[in-house]
PAROVO-532951 format. One record per residue: chain; x, y, z of N, C-alpha, C in turn; residue in three letters; residue number from 1. Coordinates in steps of 0.1 Angstrom, whole numbers, plus 5000, padded with zeros to 4 digits. Atoms other than C-alpha are relative to their C-alpha. Last residue first. Layout:
N
<chain = A n_u = X n_v = Y n_w = Z ca_u = X ca_v = Y ca_w = Z c_u = X c_v = Y c_w = Z resn = ALA resi = NUM>
...
REM end
This chain:
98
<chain = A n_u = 5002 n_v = 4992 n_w = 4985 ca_u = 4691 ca_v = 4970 ca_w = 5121 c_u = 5001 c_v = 4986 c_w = 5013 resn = UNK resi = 98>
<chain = A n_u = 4985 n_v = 4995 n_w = 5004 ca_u = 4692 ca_v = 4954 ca_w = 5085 c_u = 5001 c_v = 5010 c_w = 5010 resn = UNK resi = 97>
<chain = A n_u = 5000 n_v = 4986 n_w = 5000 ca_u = 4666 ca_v = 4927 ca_w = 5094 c_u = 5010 c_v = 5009 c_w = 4998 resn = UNK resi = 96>
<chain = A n_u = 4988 n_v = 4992 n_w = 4990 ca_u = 4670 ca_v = 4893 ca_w = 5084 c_u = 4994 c_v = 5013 c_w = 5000 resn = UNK resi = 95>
<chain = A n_u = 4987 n_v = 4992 n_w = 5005 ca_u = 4639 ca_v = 4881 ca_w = 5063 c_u = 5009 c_v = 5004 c_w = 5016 resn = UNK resi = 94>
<chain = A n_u = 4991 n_v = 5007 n_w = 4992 ca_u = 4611 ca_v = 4863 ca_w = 5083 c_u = 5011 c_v = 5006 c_w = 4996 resn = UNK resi = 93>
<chain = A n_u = 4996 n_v = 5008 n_w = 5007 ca_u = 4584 ca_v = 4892 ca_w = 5071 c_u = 5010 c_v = 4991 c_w = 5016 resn = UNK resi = 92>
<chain = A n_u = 5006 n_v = 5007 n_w = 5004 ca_u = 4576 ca_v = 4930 ca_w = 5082 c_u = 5005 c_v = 4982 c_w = 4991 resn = UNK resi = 91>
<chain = A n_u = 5004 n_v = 5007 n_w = 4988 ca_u = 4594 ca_v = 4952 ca_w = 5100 c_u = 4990 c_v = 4988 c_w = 4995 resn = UNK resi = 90>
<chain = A n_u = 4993 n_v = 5005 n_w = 4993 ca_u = 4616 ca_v = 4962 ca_w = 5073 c_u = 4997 c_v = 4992 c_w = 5013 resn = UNK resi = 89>
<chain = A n_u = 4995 n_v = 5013 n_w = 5005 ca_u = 4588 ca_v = 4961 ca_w = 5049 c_u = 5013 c_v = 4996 c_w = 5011 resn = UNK resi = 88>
<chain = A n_u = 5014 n_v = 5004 n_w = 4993 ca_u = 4572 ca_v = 4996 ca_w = 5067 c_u = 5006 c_v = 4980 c_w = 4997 resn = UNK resi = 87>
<chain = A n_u = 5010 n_v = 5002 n_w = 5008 ca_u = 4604 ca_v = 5014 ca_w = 5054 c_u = 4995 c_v = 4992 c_w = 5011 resn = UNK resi = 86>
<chain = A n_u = 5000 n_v = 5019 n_w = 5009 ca_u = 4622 ca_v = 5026 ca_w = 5078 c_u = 4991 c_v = 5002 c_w = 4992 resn = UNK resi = 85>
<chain = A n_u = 5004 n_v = 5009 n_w = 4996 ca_u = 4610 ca_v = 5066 ca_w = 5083 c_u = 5004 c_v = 4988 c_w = 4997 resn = UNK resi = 84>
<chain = A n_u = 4990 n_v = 5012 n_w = 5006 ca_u = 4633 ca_v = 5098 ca_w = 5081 c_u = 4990 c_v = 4991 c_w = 5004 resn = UNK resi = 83>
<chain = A n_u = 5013 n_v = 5008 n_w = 5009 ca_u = 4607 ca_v = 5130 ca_w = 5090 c_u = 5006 c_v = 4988 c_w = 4991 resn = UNK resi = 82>
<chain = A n_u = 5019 n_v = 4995 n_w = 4996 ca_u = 4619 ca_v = 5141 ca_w = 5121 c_u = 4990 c_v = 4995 c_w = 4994 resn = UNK resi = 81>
<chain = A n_u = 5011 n_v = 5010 n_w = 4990 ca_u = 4654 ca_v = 5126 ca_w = 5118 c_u = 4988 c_v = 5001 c_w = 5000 resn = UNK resi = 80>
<chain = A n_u = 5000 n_v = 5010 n_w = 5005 ca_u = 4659 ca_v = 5144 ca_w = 5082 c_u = 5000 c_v = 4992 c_w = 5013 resn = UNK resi = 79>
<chain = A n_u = 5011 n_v = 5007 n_w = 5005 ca_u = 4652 ca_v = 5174 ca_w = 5099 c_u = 4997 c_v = 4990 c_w = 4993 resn = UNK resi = 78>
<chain = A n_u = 5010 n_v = 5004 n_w = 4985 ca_u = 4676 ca_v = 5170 ca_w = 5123 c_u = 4992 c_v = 5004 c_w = 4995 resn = UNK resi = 77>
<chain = A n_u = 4998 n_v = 5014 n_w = 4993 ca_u = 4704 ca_v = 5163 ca_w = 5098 c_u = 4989 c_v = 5000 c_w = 5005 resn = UNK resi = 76>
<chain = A n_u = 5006 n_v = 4996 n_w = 4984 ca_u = 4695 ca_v = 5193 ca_w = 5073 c_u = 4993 c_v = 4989 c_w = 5012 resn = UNK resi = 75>
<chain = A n_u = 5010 n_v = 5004 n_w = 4994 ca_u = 4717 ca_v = 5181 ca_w = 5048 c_u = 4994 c_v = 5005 c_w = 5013 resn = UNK resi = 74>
<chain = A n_u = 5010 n_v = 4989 n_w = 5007 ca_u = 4741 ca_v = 5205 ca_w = 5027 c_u = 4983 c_v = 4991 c_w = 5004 resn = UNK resi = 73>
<chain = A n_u = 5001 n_v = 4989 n_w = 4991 ca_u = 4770 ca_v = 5192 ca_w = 5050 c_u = 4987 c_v = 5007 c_w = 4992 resn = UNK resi = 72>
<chain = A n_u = 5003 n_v = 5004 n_w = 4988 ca_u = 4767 ca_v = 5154 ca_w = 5035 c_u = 4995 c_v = 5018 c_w = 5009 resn = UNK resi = 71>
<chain = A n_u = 5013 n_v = 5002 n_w = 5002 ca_u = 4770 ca_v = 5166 ca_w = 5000 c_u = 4994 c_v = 5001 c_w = 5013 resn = UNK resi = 70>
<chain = A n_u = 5008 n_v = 4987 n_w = 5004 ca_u = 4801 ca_v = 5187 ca_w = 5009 c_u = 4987 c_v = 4995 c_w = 4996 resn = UNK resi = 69>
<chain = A n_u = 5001 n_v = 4989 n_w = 4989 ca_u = 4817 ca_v = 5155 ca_w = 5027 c_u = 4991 c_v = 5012 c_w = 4999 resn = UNK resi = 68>
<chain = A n_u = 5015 n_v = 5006 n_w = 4982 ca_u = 4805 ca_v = 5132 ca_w = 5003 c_u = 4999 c_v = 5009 c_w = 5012 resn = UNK resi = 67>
<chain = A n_u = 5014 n_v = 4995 n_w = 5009 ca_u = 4827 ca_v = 5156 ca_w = 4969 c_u = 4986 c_v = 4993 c_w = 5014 resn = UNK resi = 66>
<chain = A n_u = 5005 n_v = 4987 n_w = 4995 ca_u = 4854 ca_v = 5153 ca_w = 5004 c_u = 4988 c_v = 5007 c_w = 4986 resn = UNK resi = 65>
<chain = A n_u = 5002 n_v = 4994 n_w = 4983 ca_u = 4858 ca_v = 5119 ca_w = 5001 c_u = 4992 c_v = 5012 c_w = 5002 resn = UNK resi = 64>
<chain = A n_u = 5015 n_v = 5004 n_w = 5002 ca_u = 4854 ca_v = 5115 ca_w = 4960 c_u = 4996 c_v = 4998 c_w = 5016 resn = UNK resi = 63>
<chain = A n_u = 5011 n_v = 4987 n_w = 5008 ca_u = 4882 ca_v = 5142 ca_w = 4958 c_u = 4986 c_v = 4992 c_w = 5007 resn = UNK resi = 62>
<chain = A n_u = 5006 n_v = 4991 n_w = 4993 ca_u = 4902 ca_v = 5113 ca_w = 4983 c_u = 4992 c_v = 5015 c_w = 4995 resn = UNK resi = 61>
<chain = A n_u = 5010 n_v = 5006 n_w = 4989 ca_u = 4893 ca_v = 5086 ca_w = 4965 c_u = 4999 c_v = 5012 c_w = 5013 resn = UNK resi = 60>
<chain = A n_u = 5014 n_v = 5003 n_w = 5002 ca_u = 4904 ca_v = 5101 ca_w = 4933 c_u = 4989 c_v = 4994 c_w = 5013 resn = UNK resi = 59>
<chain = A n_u = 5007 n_v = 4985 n_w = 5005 ca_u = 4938 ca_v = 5114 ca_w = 4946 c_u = 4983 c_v = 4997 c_w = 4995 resn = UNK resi = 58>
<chain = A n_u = 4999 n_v = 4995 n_w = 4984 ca_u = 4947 ca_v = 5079 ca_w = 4964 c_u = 4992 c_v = 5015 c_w = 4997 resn = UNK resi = 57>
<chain = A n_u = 5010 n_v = 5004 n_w = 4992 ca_u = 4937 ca_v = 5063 ca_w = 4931 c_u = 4999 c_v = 5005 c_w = 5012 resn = UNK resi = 56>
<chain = A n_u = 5010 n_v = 5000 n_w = 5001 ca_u = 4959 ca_v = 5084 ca_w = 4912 c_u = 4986 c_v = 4997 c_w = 5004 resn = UNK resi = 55>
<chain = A n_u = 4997 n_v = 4984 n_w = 4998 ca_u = 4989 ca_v = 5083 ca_w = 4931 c_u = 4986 c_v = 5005 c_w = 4999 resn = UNK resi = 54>
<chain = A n_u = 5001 n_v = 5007 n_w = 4991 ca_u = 4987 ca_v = 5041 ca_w = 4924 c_u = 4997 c_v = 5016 c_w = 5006 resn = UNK resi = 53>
<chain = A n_u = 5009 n_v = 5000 n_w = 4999 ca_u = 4985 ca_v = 5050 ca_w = 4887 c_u = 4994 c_v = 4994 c_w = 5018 resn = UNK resi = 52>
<chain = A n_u = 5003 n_v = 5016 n_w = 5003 ca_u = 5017 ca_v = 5067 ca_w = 4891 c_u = 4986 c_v = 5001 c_w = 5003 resn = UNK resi = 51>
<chain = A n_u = 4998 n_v = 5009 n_w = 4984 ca_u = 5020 ca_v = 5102 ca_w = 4889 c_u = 4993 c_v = 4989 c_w = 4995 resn = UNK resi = 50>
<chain = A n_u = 5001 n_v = 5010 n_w = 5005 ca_u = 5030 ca_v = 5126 ca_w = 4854 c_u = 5003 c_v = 4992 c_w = 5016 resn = UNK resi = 49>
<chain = A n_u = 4997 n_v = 5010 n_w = 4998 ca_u = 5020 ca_v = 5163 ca_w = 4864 c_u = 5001 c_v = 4986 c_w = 4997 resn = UNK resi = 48>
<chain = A n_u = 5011 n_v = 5010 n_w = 4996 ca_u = 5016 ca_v = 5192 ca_w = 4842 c_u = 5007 c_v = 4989 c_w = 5011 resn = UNK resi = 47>
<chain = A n_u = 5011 n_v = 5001 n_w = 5011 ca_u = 5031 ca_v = 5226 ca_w = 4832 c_u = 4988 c_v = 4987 c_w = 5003 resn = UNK resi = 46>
<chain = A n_u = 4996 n_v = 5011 n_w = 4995 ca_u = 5060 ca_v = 5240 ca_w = 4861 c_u = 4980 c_v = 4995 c_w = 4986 resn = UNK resi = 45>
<chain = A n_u = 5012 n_v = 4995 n_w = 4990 ca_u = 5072 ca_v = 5270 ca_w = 4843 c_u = 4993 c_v = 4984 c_w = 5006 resn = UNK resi = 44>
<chain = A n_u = 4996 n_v = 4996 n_w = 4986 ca_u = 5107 ca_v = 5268 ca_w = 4830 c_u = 4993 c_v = 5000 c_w = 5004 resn = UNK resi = 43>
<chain = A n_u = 4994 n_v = 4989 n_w = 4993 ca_u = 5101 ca_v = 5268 ca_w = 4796 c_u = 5000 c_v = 5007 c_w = 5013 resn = UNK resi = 42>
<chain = A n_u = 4995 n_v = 4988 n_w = 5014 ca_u = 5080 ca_v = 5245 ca_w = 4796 c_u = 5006 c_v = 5006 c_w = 5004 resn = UNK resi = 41>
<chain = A n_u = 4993 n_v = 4985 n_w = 4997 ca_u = 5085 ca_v = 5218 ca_w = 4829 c_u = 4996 c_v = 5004 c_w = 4986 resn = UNK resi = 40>
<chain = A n_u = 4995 n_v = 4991 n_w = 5011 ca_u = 5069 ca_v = 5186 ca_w = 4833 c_u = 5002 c_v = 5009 c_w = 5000 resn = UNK resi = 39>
<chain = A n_u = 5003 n_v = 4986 n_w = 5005 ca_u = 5067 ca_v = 5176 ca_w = 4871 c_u = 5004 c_v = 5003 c_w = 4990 resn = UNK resi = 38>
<chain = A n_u = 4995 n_v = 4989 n_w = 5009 ca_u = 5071 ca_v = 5140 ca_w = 4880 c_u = 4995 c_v = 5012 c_w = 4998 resn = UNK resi = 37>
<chain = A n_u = 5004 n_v = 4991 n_w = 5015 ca_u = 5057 ca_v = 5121 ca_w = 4906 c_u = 5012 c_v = 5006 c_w = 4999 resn = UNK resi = 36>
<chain = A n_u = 5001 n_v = 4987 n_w = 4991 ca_u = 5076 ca_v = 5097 ca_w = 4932 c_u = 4991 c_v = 5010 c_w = 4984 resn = UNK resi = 35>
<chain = A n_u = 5009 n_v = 5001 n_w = 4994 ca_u = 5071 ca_v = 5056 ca_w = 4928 c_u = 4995 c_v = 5018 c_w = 5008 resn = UNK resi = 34>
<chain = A n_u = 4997 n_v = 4993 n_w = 4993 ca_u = 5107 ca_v = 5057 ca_w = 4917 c_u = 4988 c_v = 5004 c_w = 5012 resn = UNK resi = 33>
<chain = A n_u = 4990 n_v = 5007 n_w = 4994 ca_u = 5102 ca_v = 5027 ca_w = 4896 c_u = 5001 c_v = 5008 c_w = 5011 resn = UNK resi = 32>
<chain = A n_u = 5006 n_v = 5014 n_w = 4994 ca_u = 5069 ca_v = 5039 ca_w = 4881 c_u = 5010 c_v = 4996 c_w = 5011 resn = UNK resi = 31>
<chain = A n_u = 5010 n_v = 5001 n_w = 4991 ca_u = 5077 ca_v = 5075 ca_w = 4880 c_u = 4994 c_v = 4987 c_w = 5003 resn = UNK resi = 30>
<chain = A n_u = 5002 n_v = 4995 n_w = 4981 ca_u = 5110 ca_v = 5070 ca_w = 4870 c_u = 4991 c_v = 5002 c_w = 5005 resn = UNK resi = 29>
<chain = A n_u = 4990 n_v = 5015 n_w = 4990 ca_u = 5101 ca_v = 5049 ca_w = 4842 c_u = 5000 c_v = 5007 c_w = 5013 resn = UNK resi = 28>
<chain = A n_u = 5009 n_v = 5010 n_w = 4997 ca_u = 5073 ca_v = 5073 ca_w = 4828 c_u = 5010 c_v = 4992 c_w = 5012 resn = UNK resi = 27>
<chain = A n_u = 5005 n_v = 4994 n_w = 4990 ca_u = 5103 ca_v = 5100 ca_w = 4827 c_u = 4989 c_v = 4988 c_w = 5003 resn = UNK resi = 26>
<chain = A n_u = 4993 n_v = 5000 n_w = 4992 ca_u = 5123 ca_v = 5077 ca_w = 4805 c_u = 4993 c_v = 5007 c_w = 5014 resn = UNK resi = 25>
<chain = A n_u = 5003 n_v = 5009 n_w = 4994 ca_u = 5095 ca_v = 5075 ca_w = 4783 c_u = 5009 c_v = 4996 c_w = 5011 resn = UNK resi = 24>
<chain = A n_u = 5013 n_v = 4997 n_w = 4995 ca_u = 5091 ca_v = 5112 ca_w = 4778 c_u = 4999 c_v = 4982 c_w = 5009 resn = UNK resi = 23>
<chain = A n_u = 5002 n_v = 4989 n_w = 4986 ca_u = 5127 ca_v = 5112 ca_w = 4772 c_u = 4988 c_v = 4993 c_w = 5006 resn = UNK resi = 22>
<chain = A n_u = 4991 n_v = 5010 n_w = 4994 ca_u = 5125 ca_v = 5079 ca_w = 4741 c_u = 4999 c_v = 5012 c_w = 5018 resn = UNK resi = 21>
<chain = A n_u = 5011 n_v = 5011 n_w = 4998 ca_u = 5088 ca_v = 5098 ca_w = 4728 c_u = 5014 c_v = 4994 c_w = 5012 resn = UNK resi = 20>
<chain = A n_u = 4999 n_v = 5010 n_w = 5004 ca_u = 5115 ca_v = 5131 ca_w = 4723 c_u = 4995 c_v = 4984 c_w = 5006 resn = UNK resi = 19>
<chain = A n_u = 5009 n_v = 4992 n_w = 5017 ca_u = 5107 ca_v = 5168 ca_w = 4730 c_u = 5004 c_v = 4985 c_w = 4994 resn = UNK resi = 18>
<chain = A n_u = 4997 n_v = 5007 n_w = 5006 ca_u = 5101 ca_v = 5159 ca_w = 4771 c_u = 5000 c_v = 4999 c_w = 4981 resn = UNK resi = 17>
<chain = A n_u = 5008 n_v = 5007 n_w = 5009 ca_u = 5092 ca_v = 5186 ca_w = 4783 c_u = 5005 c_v = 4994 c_w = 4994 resn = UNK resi = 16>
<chain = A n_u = 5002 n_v = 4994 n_w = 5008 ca_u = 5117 ca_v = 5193 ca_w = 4810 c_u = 4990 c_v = 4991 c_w = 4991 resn = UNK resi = 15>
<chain = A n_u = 4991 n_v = 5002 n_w = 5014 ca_u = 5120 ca_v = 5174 ca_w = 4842 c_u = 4992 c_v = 5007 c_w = 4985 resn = UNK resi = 14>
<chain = A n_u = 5007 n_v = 4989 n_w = 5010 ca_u = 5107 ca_v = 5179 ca_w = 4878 c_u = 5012 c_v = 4994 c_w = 4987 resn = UNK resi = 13>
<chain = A n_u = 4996 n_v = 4998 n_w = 5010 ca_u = 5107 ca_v = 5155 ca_w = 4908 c_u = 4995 c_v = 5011 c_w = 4989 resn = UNK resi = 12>
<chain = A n_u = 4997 n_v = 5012 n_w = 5014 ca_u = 5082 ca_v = 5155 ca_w = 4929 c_u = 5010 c_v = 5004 c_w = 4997 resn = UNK resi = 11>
<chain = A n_u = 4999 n_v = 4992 n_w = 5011 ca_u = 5087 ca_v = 5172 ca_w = 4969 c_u = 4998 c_v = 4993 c_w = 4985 resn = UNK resi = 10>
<chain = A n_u = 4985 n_v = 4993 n_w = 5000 ca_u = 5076 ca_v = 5151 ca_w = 4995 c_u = 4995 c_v = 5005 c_w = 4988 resn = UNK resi = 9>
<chain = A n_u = 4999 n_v = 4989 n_w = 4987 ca_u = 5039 ca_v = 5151 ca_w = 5008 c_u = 5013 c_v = 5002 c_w = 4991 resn = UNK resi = 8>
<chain = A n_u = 5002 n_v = 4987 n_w = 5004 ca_u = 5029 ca_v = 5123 ca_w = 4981 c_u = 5002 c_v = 5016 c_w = 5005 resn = UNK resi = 7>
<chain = A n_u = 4993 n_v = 4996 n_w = 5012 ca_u = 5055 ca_v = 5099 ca_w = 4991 c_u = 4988 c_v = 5009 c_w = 4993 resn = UNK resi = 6>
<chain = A n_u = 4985 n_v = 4992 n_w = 4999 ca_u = 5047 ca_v = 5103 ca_w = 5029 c_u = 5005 c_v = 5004 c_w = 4987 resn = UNK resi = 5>
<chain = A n_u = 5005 n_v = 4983 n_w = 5004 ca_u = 5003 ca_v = 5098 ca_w = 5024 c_u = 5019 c_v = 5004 c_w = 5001 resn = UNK resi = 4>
<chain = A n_u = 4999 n_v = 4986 n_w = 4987 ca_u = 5020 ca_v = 5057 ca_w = 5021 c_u = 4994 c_v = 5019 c_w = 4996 resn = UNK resi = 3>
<chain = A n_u = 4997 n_v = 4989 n_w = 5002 ca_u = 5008 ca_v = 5036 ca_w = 4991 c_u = 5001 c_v = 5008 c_w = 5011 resn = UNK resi = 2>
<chain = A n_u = 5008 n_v = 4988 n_w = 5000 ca_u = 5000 ca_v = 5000 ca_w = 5000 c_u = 5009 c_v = 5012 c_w = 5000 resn = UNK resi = 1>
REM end
């Protein structure tokens, strides 16, 4: 599993890669090195290249905090007031989910 330590440090950085053989050199070290890349233009910092292991840590935590902001736009204690089971939950031999 992917530690939060190797996204905290600093990436690497390397120029735009102007040949497919570079560009694939940079892939390497981000797989092997397991640290992002930073493409460079003329000196300005332009995109990042992170493993697909980077990516899932970044996707789960956007889709964290996209629940968090849904979650805060509920009006909790009126959703107790007028929240009901369904009527089927009490009803039957079925397991209950409570």
């Amino acid at each position: 599993m992917m530690t939060v330590q190797s996204l905290l440090s600093e990436p690497a950085r390397v120029d735009e890669p102007p040949a497919a053989r570079e560009f694939s050199d940079a892939l390497t070290q981000v797989v092997a090195d397991g640290k992002p890349v930073i493409v460079c233009r003329n000196g300005a910092d332009l995109a990042a290249v992170i493993s697909l292991q980077h990516l899932e840590l970044v996707r789960e935590a956007l889709a964290r905090r996209q629940l968090d902001d849904l979650a805060a736009q509920i009006d909790w204690e009126q959703a107790r007031k007028t929240m009901r089971p369904p009527q089927a939950w009490f009803e039957g031999d079925e397991p209950k989910p409570f």
